[in-house]
C-alpha positions in Angstrom: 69.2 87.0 112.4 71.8 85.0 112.6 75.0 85.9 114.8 78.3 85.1 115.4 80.4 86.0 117.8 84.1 86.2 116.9 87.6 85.6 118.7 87.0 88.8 120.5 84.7 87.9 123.5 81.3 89.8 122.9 81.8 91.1 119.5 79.5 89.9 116.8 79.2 89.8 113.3 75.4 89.7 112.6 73.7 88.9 109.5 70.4 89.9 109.2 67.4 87.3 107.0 66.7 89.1 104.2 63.5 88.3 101.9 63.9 88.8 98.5 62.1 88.7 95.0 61.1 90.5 91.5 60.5 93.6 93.2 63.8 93.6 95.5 64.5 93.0 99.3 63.7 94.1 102.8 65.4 92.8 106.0 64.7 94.1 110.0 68.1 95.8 110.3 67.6 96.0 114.0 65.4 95.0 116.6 65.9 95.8 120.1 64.5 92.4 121.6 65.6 90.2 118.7 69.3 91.7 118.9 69.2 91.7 122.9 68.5 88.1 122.7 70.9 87.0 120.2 74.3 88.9 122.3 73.0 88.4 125.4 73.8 91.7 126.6 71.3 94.9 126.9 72.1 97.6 124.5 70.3 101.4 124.4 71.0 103.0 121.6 71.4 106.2 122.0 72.5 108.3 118.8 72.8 107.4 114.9 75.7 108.9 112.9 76.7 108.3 108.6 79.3 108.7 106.7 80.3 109.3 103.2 83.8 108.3 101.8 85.6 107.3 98.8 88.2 104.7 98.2 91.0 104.8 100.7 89.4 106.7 103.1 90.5 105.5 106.8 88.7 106.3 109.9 89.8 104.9 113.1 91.4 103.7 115.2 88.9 105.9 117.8 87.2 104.4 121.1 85.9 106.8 123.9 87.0 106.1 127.4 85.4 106.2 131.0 81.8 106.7 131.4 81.6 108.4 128.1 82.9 104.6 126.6 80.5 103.4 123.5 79.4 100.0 122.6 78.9 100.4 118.5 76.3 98.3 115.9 77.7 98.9 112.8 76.6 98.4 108.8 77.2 99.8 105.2 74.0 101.0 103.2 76.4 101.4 99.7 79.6 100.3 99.0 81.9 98.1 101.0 84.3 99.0 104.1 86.9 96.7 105.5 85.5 97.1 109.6 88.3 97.0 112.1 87.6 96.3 116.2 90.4 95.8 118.6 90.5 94.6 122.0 91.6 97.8 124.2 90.2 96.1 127.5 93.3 95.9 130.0 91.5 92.9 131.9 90.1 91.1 128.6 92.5 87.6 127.5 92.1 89.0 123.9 93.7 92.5 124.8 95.0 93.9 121.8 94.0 91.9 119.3 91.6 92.8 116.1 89.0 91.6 114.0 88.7 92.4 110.6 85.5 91.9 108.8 84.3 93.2 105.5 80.7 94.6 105.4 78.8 95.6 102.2 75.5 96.6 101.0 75.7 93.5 99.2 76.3 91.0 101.7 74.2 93.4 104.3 76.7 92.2 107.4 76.6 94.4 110.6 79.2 94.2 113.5 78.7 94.6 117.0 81.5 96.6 118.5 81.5 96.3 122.9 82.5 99.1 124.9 86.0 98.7 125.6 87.0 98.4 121.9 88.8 100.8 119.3 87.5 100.6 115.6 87.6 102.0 112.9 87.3 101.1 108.6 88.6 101.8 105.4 86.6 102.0 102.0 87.4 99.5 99.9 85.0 100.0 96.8 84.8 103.4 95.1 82.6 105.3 97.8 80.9 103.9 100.8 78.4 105.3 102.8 78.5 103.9 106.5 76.1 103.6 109.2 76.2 103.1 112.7 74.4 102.8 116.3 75.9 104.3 119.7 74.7 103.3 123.2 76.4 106.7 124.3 76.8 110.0 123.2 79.7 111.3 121.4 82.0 113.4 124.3 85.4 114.8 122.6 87.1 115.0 126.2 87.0 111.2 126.2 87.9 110.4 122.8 91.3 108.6 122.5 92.8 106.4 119.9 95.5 104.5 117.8 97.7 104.7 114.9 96.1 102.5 112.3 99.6 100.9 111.2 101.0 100.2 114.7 103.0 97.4 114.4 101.8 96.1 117.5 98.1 95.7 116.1 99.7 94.3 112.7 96.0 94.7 110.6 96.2 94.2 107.0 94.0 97.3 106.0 93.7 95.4 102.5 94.7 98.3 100.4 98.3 99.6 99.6 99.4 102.2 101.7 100.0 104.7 98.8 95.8 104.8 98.4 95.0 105.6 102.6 93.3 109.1 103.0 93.9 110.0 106.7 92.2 113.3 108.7 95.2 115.0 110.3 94.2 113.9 113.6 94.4 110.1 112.4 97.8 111.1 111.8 99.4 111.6 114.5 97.4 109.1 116.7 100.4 106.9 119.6 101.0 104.0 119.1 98.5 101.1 121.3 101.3 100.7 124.1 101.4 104.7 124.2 97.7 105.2 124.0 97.0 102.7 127.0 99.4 103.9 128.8 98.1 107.3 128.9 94.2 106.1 129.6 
């Protein structure tokens, strides 16, 4: 596996060896001691959860705060998703900024998301379905998140506006200055 780490101190973009021939591919999409050694951080995961969404869809910007806070692996299994993960540690000299990667079944990237971070994605082919790792368990008391055009964050979410699908609750999501504020 090879792995990258990107501006934003502990978060990776890994890309897995894949073998390939006639008959098609396989690659080790994780492996505890293989992944531990390649972040250099230990990681439990915890709980798997998929999605399912068509073109335009836009989930995020979510993060979980506290004790309840989630450290994410992250991958597509059809389709492709532009992945988002923003800086939300106060103490962190990358605070508030992003990464944007795009991960596809085709190019079979995955991305390491730290505690501490906010993320989210928006499908970029037709439909996408999306699969990711948590190293806590999903509490809604200490969910919290971001409007995914805050002018603060500035992320090019590739598409055109017009095309987003939103769940009301991405909606209505502060702004990052009014979201850390209130954490």
């Amino acid at each position: 596996m090879k792995a990258t780490e990107t501006i934003l101190s502990g978060c990776f973009i890994l890309e897995p060896n894949v073998f390939g021939d006639h008959r098609g591919y396989f690659f080790e999409s994780f492996n505890k001691q293989s992944f531990e050694a390649t972040i250099g951080a230990k990681v439990n995961f915890v709980q798997d959860n998929q999605s399912f969404s068509s073109k335009g869809v836009l989930r995020g910007l979510h993060a979980q705060k506290g004790e309840f806070a989630q450290a994410k692996l992250v991958r597509v299994l059809q389709g492709a998703v532009l992945d988002v993960a923003v800086d939300a540690r106060p103490d962190s000299p990358t605070f508030g900024q992003h990464v944007a990667v795009e991960l596809s079944a085709e190019n079979k990237r995955q991305l390491f998301v730290p505690r501490g971070f906010l993320h989210g994605f928006i499908v970029v082919s037709d439909t996408a379905e999306f699969f990711y790792k948590c190293d806590n368990y999903y509490h809604k008391e200490a969910e919290w998140g971001v409007k995914y055009n805050d002018t603060q964050l500035n992320i090019d979410w590739l598409l055109p506006a017009e095309l987003f699908k939103l769940s009301e609750k991405d909606e209505i999501l502060p702004s990052f200055v009014e979201a850390v504020n209130l954490i």
